[in-house]
C-alpha positions in Angstrom: -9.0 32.8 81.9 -9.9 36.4 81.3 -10.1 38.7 84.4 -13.9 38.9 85.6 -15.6 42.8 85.5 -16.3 43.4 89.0 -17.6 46.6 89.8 -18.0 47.9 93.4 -19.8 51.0 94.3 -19.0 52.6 97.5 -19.1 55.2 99.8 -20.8 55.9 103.0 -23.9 54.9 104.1 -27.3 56.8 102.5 -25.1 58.2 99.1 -27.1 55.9 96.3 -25.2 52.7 96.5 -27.3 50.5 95.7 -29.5 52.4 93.3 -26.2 53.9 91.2 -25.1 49.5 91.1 -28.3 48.5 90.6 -28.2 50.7 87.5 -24.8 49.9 86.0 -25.5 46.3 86.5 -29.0 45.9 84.5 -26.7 48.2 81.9 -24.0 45.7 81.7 -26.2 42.2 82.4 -24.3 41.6 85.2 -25.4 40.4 88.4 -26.1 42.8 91.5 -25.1 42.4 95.2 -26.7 44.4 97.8 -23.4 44.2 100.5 -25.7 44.7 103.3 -27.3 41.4 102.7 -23.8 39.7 103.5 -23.6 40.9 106.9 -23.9 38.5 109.8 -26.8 38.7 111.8 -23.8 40.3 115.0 -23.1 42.8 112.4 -26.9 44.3 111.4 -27.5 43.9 115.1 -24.5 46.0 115.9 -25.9 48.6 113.6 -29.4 48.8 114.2 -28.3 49.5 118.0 -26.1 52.9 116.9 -22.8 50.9 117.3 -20.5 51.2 114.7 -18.6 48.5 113.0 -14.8 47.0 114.1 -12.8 46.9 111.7 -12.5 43.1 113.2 -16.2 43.0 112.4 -15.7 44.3 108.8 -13.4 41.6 107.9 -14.9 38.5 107.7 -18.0 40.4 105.4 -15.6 42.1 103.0 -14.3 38.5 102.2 -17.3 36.9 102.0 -18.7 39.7 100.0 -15.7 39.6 98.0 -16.0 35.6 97.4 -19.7 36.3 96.7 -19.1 38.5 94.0 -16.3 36.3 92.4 -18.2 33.4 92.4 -21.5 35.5 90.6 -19.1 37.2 88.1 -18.1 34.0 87.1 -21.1 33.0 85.2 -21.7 36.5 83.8 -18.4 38.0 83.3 -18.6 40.1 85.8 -20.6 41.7 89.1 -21.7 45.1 90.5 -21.5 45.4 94.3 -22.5 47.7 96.9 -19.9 48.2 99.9 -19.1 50.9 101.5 -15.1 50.2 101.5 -14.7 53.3 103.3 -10.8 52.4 103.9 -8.2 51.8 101.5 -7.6 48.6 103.5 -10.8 47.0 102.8 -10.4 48.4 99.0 -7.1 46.8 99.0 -8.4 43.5 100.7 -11.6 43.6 98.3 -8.9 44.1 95.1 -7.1 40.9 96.3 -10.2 39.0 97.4 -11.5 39.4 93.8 -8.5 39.1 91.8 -8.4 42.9 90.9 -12.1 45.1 90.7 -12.8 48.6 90.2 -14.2 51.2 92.5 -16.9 53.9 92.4 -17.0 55.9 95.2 -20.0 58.3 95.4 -19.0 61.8 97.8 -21.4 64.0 98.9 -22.6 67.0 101.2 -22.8 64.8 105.0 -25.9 67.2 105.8 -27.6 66.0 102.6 -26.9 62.7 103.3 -28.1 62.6 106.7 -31.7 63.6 105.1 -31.4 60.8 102.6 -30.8 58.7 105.5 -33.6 59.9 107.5 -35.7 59.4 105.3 -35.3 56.1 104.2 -38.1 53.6 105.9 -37.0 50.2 106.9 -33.2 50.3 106.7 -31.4 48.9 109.7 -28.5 51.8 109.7 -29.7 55.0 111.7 -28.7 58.2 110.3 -26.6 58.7 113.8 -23.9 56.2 112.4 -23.2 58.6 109.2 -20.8 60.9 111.4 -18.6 57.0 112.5 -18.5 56.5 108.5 -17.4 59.6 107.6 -14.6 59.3 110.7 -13.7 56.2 108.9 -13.9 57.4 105.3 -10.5 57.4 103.2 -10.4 58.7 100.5 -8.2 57.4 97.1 -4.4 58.6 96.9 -2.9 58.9 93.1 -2.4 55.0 93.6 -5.8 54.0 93.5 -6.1 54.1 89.5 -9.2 51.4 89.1 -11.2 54.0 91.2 -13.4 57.1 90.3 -14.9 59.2 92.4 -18.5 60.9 91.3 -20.1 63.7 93.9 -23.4 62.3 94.4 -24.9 66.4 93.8 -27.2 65.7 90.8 -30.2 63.5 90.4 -29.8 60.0 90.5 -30.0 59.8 86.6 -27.1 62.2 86.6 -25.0 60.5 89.6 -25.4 57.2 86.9 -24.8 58.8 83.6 -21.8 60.2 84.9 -21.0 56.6 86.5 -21.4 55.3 83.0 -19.3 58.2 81.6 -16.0 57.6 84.1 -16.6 53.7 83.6 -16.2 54.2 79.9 -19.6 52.4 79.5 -22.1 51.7 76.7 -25.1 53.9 77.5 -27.5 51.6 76.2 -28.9 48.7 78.6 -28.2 45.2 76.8 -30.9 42.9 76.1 
């Protein structure tokens, strides 16, 4: 069986996620999961109240994510995900979890971030969590080879072209 293409954008919260995924999965007909739908209802609650996440509560999400993902890229040859994997540990859990995966990690400027955050209507994450994921943010060693990092700078259409560019993808959406 060939390996499946699954893709997982992360970073911390309010960098472009979901939009830069969103993107490289219409590109590449795969299928798109938004990781903060598979969250139990503890975790979003957790959240919403300004409490960041235990790595005990991170767990149980990053493998059901991961499974998710799996059992998506399995009818389409692959899946784009949003996560934050903000630790190598859940990076290396979602790389065993998925039978191997790739990483885009969006970095950016935490004060530009913060506005992004701000102003963003109906998200459950409060722009006072951004300095715990940050604190929890690891960035890739020289053993990390099936992750790129992009700086998140540009305009969205940059930030995705230059996904598309470090992915070594086809710039043309497929039918």
């Amino acid at each position: 069986m060939p390996k499946l293409d699954i893709i997982i954008v992360a970073g911390v919260s309010g960098c472009g996620k979901s939009t830069v995924a969103k993107a490289l999965a219409e590109t590449c007909g795969y299928p798109f999961l938004e990781g903060d739908e598979y969250h139990p209802a503890e975790n979003v609650a957790a959240m919403a109240a300004g409490r960041p996440l235990t790595d005990e509560m991170r767990w149980p999400w990053l493998r059901r994510l991961a499974s998710s993902a799996v059992e998506k890229a399995n009818g389409a040859g692959g899946a784009v995900v949003s996560c934050s994997a903000l630790k190598r540990a859940y990076r290396d859990l979602l790389r065993e979890q998925t039978g191997g995966c790739r990483f885009v990690l969006l970095t950016g400027d935490r004060d530009m971030i913060y506005a992004r955050m701000s102003a963003r209507a109906n998200h459950y994450m409060p722009p006072t969590l951004l300095d715990s994921q940050f604190a929890a943010l690891e960035g890739p060693d020289t053993t990390e080879t099936d992750l790129v990092e992009i700086a998140i700078d540009g305009s969205s259409a940059q930030v995705i072209k230059q996904a598309h560019i470090m992915l070594d993808f086809d710039l043309h959406p497929k039918a």
